[in-house]
C-alpha positions as a Markdown table, in Angstrom:
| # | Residue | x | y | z |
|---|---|---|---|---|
| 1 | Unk | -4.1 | 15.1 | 6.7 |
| 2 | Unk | -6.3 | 13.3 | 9.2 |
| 3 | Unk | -6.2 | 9.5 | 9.6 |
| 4 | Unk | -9.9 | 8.0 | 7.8 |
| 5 | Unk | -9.3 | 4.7 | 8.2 |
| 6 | Unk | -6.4 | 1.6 | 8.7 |
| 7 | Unk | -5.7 | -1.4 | 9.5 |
| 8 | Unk | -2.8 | -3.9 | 10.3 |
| 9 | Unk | -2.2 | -7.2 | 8.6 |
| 10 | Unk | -4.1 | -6.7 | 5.7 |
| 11 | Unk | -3.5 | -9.6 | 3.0 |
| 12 | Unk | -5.3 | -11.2 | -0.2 |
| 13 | Unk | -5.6 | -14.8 | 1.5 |
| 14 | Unk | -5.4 | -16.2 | -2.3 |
| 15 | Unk | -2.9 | -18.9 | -2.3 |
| 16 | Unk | -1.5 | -17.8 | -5.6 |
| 17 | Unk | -1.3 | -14.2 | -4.9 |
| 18 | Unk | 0.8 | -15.0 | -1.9 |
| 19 | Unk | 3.1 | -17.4 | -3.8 |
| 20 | Unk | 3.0 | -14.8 | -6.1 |
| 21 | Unk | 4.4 | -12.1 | -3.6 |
| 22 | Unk | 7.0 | -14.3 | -2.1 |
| 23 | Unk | 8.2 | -15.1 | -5.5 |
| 24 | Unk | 9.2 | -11.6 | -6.2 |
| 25 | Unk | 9.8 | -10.1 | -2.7 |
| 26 | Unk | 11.4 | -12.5 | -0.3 |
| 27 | Unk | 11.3 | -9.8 | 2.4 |
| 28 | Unk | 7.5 | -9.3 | 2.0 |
| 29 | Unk | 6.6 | -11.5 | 5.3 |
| 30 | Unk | 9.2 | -8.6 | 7.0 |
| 31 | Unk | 6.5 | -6.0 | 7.8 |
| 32 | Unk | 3.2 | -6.7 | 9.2 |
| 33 | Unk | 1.4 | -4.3 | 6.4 |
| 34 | Unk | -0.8 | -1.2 | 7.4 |
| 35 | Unk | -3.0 | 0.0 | 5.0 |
| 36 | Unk | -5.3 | 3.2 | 5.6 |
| 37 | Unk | -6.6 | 6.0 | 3.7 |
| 38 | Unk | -6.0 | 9.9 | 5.2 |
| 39 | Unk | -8.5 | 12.6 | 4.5 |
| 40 | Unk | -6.5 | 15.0 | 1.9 |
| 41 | Unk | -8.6 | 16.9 | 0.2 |
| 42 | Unk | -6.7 | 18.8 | -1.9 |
| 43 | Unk | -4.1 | 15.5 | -2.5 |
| 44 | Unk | -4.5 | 13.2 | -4.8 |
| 45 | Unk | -2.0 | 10.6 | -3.9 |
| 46 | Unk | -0.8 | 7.2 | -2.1 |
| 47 | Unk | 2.6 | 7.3 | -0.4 |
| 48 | Unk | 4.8 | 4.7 | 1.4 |
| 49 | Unk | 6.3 | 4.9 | 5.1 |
| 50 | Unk | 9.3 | 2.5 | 6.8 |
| 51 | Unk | 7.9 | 0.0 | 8.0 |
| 52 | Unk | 5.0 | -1.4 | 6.0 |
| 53 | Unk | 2.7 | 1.6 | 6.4 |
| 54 | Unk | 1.1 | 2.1 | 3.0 |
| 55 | Unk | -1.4 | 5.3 | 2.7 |
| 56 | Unk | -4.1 | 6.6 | -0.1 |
| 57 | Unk | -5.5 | 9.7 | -0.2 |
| 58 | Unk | -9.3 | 9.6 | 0.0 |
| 59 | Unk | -9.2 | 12.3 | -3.0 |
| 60 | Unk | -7.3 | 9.9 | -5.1 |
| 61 | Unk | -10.1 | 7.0 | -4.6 |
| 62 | Unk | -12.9 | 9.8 | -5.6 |
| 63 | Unk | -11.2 | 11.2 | -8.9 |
| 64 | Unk | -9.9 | 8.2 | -10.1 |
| 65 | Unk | -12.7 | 5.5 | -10.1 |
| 66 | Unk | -9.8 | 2.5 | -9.8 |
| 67 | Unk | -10.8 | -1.1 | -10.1 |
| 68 | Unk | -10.2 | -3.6 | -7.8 |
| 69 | Unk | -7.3 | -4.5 | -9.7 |
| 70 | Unk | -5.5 | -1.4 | -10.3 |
| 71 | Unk | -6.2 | -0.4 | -6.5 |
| 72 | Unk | -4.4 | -4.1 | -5.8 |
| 73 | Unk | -1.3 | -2.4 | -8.3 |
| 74 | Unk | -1.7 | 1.0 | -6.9 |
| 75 | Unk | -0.9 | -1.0 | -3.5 |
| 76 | Unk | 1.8 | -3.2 | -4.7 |
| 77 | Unk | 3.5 | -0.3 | -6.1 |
| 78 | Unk | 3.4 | 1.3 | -2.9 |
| 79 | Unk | 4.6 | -2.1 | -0.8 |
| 80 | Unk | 7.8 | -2.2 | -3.5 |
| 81 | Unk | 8.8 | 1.5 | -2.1 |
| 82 | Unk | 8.9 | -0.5 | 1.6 |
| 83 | Unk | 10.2 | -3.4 | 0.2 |
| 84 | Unk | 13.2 | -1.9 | -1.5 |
| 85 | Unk | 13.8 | 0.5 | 1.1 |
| 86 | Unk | 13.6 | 3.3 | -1.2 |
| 87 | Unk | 12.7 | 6.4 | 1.9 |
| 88 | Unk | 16.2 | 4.9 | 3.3 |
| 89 | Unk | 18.3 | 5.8 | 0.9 |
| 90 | Unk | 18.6 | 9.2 | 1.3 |
């Protein structure tokens, strides 16, 4: 997989949303959040790493047509693997 594009610090800078986060996650100011999107072609898939480094295959954004909303859940679901330190657990 190569590395398309990412950046650090990446946030909705909606008031609500943010209230919204820090209502449900009260870790979610932990991480300084780096979302990017890896060249995969034959992947179709979005995968989260310690740390707050949240990635999405570029095949997945070309099959699936998602709206801004369901990229936004796509991404929270992602951020909950981090938050929850689900990769730790094992």
């Amino acid at each position: 997989m190569e590395l398309v594009k990412a950046g650090r610090n990446a946030r909705y800078n909606d008031n609500n949303n943010n209230h919204f986060f820090g209502s449900i996650f009260d870790n979610v100011d932990e991480y300084e959040w780096d979302f990017g999107v890896v060249h995969a072609p034959n992947l179709v898939n979005a995968f989260a790493l310690p740390g707050g480094i949240i990635r999405v295959t570029d095949s997945l954004l070309q099959h699936l047509y998602l709206s801004n909303g369901e990229i936004a859940a796509l991404l929270g679901h992602e951020m909950g693997h981090v938050l929850h330190r689900h990769s730790q657990r094992r």
